[in-house]
N, C-alpha and C positions, 0 to 999 in steps of 0.2 A: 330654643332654636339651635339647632347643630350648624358650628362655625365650618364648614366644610373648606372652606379654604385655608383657616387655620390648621386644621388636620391634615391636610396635605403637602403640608409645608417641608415638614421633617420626616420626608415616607421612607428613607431608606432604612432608618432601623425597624420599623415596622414590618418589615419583610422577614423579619428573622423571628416573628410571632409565628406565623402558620408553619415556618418551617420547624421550630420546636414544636407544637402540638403533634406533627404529623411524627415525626422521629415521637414521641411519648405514644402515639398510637403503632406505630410497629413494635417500640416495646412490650406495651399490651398486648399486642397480636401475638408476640413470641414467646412472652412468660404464659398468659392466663389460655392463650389455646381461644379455638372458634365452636361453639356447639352448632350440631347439625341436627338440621330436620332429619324426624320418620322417613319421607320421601328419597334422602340424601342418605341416612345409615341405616335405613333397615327399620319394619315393626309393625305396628298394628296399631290402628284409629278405629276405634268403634264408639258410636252415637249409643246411649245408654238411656231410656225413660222411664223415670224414674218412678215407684210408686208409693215410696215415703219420705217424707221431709229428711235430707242428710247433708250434713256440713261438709264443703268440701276437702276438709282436711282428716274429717274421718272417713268419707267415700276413698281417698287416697291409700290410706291407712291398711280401708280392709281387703285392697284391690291388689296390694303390693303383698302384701301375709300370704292372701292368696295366691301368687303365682309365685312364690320363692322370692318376693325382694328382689326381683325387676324394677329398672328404674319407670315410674307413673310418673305424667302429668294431668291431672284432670281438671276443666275447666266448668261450671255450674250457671245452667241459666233457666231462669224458669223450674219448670221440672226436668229438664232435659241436663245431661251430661257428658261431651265432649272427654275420652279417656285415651292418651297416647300412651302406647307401653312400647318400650325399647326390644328388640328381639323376635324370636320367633313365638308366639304363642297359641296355646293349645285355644279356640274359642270355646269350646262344649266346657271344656274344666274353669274359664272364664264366666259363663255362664251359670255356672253351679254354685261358684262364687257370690256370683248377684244376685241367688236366688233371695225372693224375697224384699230386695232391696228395689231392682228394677230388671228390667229385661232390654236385649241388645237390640234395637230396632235397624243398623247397618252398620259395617267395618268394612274397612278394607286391609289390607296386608301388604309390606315390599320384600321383598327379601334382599339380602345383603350385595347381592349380585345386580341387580336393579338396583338397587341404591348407587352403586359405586359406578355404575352406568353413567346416572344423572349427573353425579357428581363431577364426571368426566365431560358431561355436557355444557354442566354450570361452568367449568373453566375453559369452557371454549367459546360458549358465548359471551363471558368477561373479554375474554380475548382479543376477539376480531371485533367487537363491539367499540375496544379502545385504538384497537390499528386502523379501523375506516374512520373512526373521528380523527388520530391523527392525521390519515389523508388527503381529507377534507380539509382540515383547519390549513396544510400547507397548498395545497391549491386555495383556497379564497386568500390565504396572506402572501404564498409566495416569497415570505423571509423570513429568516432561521428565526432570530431571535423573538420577533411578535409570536412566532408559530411555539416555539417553546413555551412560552409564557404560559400561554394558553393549554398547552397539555398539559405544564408541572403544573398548573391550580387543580384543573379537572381529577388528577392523578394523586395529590395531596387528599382533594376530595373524597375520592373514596378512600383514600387510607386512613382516614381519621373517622369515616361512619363505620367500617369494617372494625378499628379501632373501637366505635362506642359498642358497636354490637357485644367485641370481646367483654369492658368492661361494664355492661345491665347485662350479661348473658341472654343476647337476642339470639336464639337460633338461627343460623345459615338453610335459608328453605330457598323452595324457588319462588315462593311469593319475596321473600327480600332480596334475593337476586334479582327481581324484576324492580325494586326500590330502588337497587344499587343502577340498573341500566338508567333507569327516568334519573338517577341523579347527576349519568353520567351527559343526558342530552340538557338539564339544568342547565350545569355546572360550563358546557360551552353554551351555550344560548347565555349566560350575565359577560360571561370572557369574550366573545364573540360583538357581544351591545359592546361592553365597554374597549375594544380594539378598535374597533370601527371606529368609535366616536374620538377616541388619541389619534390613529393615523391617517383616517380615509377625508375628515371633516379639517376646513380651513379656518374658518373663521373661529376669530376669538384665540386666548392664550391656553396654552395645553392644565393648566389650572381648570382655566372655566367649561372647559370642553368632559373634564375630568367631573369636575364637579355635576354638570348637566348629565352623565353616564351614572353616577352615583345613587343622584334623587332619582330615577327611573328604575333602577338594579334595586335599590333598597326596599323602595315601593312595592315591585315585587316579591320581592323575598319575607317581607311581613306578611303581605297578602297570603302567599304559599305555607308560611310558618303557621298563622294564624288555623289557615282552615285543617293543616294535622294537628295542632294542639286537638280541636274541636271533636275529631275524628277520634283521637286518641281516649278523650276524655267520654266522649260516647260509647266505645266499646269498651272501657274498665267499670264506666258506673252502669251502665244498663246492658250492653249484650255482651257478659265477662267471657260466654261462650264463641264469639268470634274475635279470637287471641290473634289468627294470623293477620287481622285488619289493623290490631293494635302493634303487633313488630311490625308490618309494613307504614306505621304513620312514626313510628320511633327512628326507623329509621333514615326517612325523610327530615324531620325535625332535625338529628345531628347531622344530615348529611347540608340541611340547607345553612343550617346554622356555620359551618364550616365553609361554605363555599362563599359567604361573607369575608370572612377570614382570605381565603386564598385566594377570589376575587379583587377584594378592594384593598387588602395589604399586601399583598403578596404581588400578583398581576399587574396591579396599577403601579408598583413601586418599581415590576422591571420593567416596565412603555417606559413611563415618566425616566428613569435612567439612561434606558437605549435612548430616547428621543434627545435628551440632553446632551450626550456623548456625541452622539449622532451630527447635531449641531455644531 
C-alpha cells in the first residue's frame, strides 16, 4: 500500500527529478540527433509479396546491394514485406532486384521537396498546438503561477518523449507527431485534474486533496500505460509489419510514463509551494 502522504511530505526536492530527466533528454536530443520518417525526408515504401520464404535480414541485405547501399528498413509479416528506402529510387531496377524473390504489389514515393513541406508542417502544428493549450490553461486559472505549472510539466513532457524517441531511435513521422499531440492534451487533462483539485476544492487539507488527485491521475495513467504496453507487444510479436502502430505506442509509453514524473513531482511540488507561500 503506497503511503501517499508520507510521499508528499518532502516534495520540494522531488521537483528537481523531472527537471534533470528533461535537461538529459535535451542532451539527447542535441548529441544523438532525431530520425525522420520517409514521409518527413524523402523515399520510397513499397509493399513487396513475397514468393519464397526469406529472413528479414537477408531480404535487407539483398535490397541494399541492389540499389547501391541505400539506407533499407524492412519489416516481414506473413508473406508479405513492408521495404522503406531512403532516396529517390529507380522502381523497374527495384524490381529486377526482387525478381524471383517477390514481386512489388504497391509503393508510394516523397520526394525531398514534399518532405521538407511536411516537415514545415509538423512544426507548426507542434506549435500552435502548445500556444492554444497555453491559452486555455491561462483563461480557466487566470494566474501566472498555477498556469505555469501546468505548461512546464506539459512542455517537460514532451521533451523527454522527443528525448526517448532520440535515444531507441523512434523515427519523427507524422503518425508520432500525432502521439506527441494526444500527449500533449494527456499531459494537461492529469495537470488540469490535479490543479483543480489543490485550488478550486475546499474541503479538507491541501495533503488530502493532493492525495485524492493522485489515486485518480495514477489510476489513469496505469490504465493508459497498460493498454500501449499491450499494443506494443502485439505488433512486435504478431504484425512486425505494422512498425508505425509500434512507434506510436513507444511513444506514448515514455511519454506517459514521464508525465508521471512531471505531473506528480514536478506540478504538485510547485501548487503545494505557491499554496504555502501564498498562505
Amino acid at each position: 500500500m503506497i503511503n501517499y502522504e508520507r510521499f508528499l511530505e518532502s516534495y520540494k526536492p522531488l521537483i528537481a527529478i523531472p527537471v534533470v530527466i528533461t535537461i538529459i533528454a535535451l542532451i539527447l536530443i542535441a548529441t544523438i540527433g532525431l530520425q525522420q520518417g520517409i514521409e518527413l525526408k524523402g523515399g520510397t515504401t513499397a509493399v513487396v509479396q513475397l514468393e519464397k520464404q526469406i529472413s528479414q535480414s537477408d531480404l535487407d541485405a539483398l535490397i541494399s546491394e541492389g540499389i547501391s547501399n541505400q539506407q533499407v528498413d524492412v519489416a516481414i509479416s506473413n508473406n508479405q514485406a513492408t521495404v522503406e528506402i531512403a532516396g529517390d529510387v529507380d522502381i523497374v531496377k527495384l524490381s529486377s532486384v526482387l525478381e524471383g524473390t517477390g514481386k512489388i504489389t504497391s509503393y508510394r514515393s516523397v520526394g525531398p521537396v514534399l518532405g521538407k513541406e511536411a516537415m514545415t508542417q509538423v512544426y507548426y502544428a507542434l506549435f500552435f498546438a502548445f500556444i492554444f493549450m497555453s491559452v486555455t490553461v491561462f483563461i480557466i486559472f487566470r494566474n501566472f503561477v498555477p498556469s505555469m505549472a501546468v505548461i512546464l510539466a506539459a512542455l517537460s513532457d514532451i521533451i523527454i518523449a522527443i528525448g526517448g524517441m532520440s535515444l531507441f531511435g523512434i523515427p519523427l513521422s507524422v503518425a508520432s507527431v500525432g502521439a506527441i499531440l494526444m500527449l500533449i492534451g494527456y499531459s494537461v487533462d492529469t495537470d488540469i485534474l490535479l490543479t483543480t483539485r489543490i485550488l478550486k476544492r475546499k474541503e479538507g487539507t491541501i495533503t488530502e486533496r493532493a492525495v485524492d488527485a493522485m489515486k485518480t491521475g495514477l489510476t489513469m495513467a496505469a490504465a493508459a500505460i497498460g493498454s500501449m504496453v499491450a499494443l506494443y507487444l502485439v505488433v512486435v510479436f504478431l504484425i512486425p509489419a505494422a512498425q508505425t502502430l509500434a512507434d506510436i505506442a513507444a511513444v506514448l509509453i515514455i511519454g506517459l510514463v514521464a508525465d508521471i514524473m512531471t505531473t506528480w513531482l514536478m506540478n504538485l511540488g510547485i501548487l503545494r509551494w505557491y499554496v504555502e507561500e501564498r498562505k
